[in-house]
N, C-alpha and C positions, 0 to 999 in steps of 0.2 A: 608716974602718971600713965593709967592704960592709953593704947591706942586709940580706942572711940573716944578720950575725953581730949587727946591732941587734935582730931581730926574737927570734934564741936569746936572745940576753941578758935581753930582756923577759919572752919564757916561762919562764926560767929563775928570775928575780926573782919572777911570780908564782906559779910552783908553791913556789918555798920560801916566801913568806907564807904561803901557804893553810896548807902541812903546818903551821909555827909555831901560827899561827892553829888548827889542831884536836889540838895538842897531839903531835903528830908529833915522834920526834926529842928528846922529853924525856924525863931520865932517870926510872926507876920504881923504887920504891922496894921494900921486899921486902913490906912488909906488905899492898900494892896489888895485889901479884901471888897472896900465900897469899887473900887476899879472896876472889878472884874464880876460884881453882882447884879443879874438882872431882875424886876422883880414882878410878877404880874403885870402890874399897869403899867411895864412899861418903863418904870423909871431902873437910869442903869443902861438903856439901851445903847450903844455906841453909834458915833455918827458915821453914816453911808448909805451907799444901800446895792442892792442887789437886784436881779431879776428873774423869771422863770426860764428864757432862753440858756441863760449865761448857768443856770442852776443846774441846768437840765445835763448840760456837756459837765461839769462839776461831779454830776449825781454818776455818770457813766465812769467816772477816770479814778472817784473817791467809793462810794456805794455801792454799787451794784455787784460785783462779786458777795458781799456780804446779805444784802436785801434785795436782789431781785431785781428783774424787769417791771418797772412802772412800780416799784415799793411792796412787790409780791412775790411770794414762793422762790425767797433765797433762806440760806441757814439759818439767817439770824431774824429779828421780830421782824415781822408786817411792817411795812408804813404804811399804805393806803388801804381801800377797800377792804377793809375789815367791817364786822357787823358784830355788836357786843350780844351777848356774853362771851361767845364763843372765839370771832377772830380780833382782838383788839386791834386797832390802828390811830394814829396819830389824827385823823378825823373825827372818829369815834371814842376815841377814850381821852387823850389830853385836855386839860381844860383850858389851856392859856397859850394861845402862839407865839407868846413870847418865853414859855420854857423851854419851849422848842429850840427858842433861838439859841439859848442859855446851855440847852441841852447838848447842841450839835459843838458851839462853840467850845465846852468844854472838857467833853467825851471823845468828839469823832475827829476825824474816821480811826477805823482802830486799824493797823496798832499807833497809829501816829496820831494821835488826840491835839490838838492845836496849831495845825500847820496852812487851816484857813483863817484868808484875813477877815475882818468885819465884813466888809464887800462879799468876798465867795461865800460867807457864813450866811450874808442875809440872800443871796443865789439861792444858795441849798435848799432853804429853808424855804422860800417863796415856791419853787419847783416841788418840795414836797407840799406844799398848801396847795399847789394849783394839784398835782395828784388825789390831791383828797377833795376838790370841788371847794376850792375855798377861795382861789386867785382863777384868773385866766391867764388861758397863756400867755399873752404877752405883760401881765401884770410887771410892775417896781412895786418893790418892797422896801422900807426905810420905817425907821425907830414908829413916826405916827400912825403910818398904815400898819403898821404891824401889831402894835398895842392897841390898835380899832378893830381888831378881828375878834368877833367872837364866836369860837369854838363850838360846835354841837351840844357835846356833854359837858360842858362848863356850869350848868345847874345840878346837876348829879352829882357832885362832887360836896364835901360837906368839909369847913377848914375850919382848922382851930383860932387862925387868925385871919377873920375875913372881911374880906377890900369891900370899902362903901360904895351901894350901885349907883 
């Protein structure tokens, strides 16, 4: 056996322990997947809530190296004050504040993607809604208020499977 095919071999042996190793690859059961799904309207949303103060000190400690002062002019996408076509932002382009939710909960912050609780998750998210003129600042944010927001460009958007008004 050449060298380059002991050395795949190896790579190969250690990327599938790791995957094994983080749970990669194993089956999911249906009740793991209704758990952790949120869905438009709302249903799915976990019980708590958050607020814009508490989001705001969240947004500085998790976000802001990555997106910016006030959700603007960091590396990564806009959050706020964006104007479509051109600067998109969570004001102007998402259609449902509850992806948002679903969004943060199960992406951010990177590189450590789920190390907010429901609580900090619906902080975050309320802070980035009031950035975008959607909360005031001292807003709470919880499953009904949150699923009662409705988003700018939420008629813009055109779904294959779409929720009765």
């Amino acid at each position: 056996m050449c060298m380059r095919n002991v050395i795949l071999l190896v790579l190969l042996t250690v990327a599938f322990a790791a995957a094994h190793a983080q749970g990669l690859g194993v089956p999911v059961d249906a009740a793991s997947i209704d758990d952790i799904t949120v869905f438009p309207d709302g249903a799915g949303l976990p019980p708590g809530q958050g607020n814009v103060v508490d989001g705001e000190a969240l947004y500085q400690t998790h976000c802001l190296a990555c997106h910016g002062v006030n959700g603007q002019n960091g590396g990564n996408d806009r959050l706020a004050g964006g104007k479509l076509p051109a600067a998109p932002a969570i004001g102007s382009y998402w259609p449902y504040a509850t992806t948002l939710f679903d969004y943060v909960r199960r992406a951010m912050p990177y590189p450590s993607p789920g190390i907010l609780s429901d609580q900090e998750t619906y902080s975050v998210v309320a802070y980035l809604l009031h950035l975008n003129g959607l909360l005031d600042a001292h807003a709470v944010l919880d499953a009904q208020r949150l699923a009662g927001i409705r988003m700018p460009n939420r008629d813009n958007f055109v779904s294959t499977y779409p929720l009765p008004h």
